[in-house]
N, C-alpha and C positions, 0 to 999 in steps of 0.2 A: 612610610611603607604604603605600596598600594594596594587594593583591592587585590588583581591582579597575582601581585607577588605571593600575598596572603593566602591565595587560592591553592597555589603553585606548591603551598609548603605542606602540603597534604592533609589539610582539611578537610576535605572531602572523602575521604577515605573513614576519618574517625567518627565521622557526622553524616554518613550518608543512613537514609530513613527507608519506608516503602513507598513515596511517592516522591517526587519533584516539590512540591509545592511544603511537606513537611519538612524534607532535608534540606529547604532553603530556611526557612522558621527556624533551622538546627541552627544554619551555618549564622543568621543572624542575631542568634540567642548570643553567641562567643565569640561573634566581632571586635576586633577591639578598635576599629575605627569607625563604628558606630556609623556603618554605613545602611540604608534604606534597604526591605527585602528588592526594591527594585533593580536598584544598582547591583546586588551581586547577581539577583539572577543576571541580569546583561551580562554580570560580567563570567559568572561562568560558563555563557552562549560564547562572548569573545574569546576567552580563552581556550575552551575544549573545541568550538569552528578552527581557530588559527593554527592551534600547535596539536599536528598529530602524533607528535613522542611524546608528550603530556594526555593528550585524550587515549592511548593506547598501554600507558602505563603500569594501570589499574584495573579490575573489571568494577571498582565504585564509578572512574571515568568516564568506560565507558557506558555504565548504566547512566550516568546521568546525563552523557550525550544523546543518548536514545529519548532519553526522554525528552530534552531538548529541540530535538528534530522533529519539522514536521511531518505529518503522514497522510498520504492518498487521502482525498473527499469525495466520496461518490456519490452521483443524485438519488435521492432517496426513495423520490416519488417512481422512476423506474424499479424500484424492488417491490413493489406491487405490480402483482401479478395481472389484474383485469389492464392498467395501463399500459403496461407492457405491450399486449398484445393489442390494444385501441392505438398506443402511438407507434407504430412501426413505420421509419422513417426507410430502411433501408430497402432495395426488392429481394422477396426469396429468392434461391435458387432454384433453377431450375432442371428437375429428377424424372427422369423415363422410368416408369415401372411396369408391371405386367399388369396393372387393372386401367380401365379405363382414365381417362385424364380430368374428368369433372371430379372423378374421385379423388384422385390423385392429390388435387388442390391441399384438399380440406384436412388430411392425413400429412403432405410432406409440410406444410405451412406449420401445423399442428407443433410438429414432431422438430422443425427448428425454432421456434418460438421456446418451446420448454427445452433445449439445449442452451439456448442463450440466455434463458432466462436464469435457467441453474450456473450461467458460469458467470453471470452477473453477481447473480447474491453469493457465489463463493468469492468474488472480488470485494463487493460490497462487505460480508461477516468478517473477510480480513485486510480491512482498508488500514487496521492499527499497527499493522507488521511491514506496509507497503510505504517507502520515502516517494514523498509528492516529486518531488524532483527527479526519481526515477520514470514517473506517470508522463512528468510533464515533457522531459526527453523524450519518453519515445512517443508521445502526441503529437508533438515537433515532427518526429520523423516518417509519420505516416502519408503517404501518397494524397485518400482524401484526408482531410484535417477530420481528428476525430478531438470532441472537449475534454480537457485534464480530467469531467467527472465520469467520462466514459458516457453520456449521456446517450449517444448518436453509433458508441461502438457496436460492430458488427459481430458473429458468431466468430467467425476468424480472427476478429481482430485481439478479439478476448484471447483467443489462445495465442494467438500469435506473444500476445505480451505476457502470460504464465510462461510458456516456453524459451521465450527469452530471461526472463528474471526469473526462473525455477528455483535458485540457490536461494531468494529470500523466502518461498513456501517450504523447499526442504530442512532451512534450519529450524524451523518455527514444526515440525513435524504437521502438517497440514490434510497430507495425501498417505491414505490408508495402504496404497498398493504400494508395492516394490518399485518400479520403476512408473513413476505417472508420465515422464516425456515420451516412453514409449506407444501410453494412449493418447495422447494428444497428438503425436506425430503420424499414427494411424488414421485417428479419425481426421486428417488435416488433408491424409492421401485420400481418404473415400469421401471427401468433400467437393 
């Protein structure tokens, strides 16, 4: 018999724990092929990656797929606030208002630095709900290249990619209001 097969005959199901790393210790406490924690965990990356009417089965499946997957890595050092606003790579925009323009500066500069900053650390506080592989698509698909840690992303570019993957912050209950695409899509217009 293989690993594999082993896996397959719903093992996981009777054995699964609260974390990954216990419900593997489960599954290789009653091995009966005396296989390494190494080898099952591989092997249950191989099997629940391959077969999606085996990882869909279950919800022990699919929890342990979850866990098995990797998720979003954002730079850390940008969630500090004073660096944030010392490495600003990108230029503000630029806002007409009805006070003078020396003023202007120091007020609309202000006032997009802590936008972006707040939708930073809401990316960063939930980087454990976000698949890297979703990050890293749509970094792929950005006009300028922005880095999978969002290092270099802009105020936009932030929302632009909540708004896109909105169903992974809706399931996870993330956003307090009733409809949050609806402010994003406002503040995207008055941008």
């Amino acid at each position: 018999m293989k690993i594999s097969t082993w896996i397959k005959s719903g093992v996981i199901d009777k054995n699964i724990k609260d974390s990954l790393d216990s419900t593997v210790e489960s599954l290789h406490s009653i091995c009966p092929l005396r296989a390494n924690k190494k080898s099952i965990h591989e092997s249950l990356r191989d099997v629940l990656d391959r077969d999606q009417s085996f990882r869909e089965k279950t919800m022990a499946n699919i929890q342990v797929h979850k866990w098995l997957s990797p998720t979003a890595k954002f730079n850390k050092k940008r969630y500090d606030r004073s660096s944030a606003i010392a490495n600003r790579e990108n230029p503000l925009p630029v806002e007409e208002f009805s006070f003078l323009t020396n003023k202007q500066r120091a007020i609309v500069k202000t006032f997009y630095t802590l936008i972006e900053l707040e939708l930073y650390t809401f990316l960063y506080d939930h980087a454990g709900i976000i698949p890297a592989k979703i990050v890293k698509t749509f970094s792929k698909k950005q006009r300028l290249k922005i880095k999978t840690d969002f290092e270099n992303a802009d105020t936009l570019t932030m929302i632009n990619f909540i708004t896109e993957n909105l169903i992974i912050f809706m399931n996870k209950s993330v956003f307090y209001n009733e409809n949050p695409l609806e402010v994003f899509m406002d503040y995207k217009k008055s941008v």
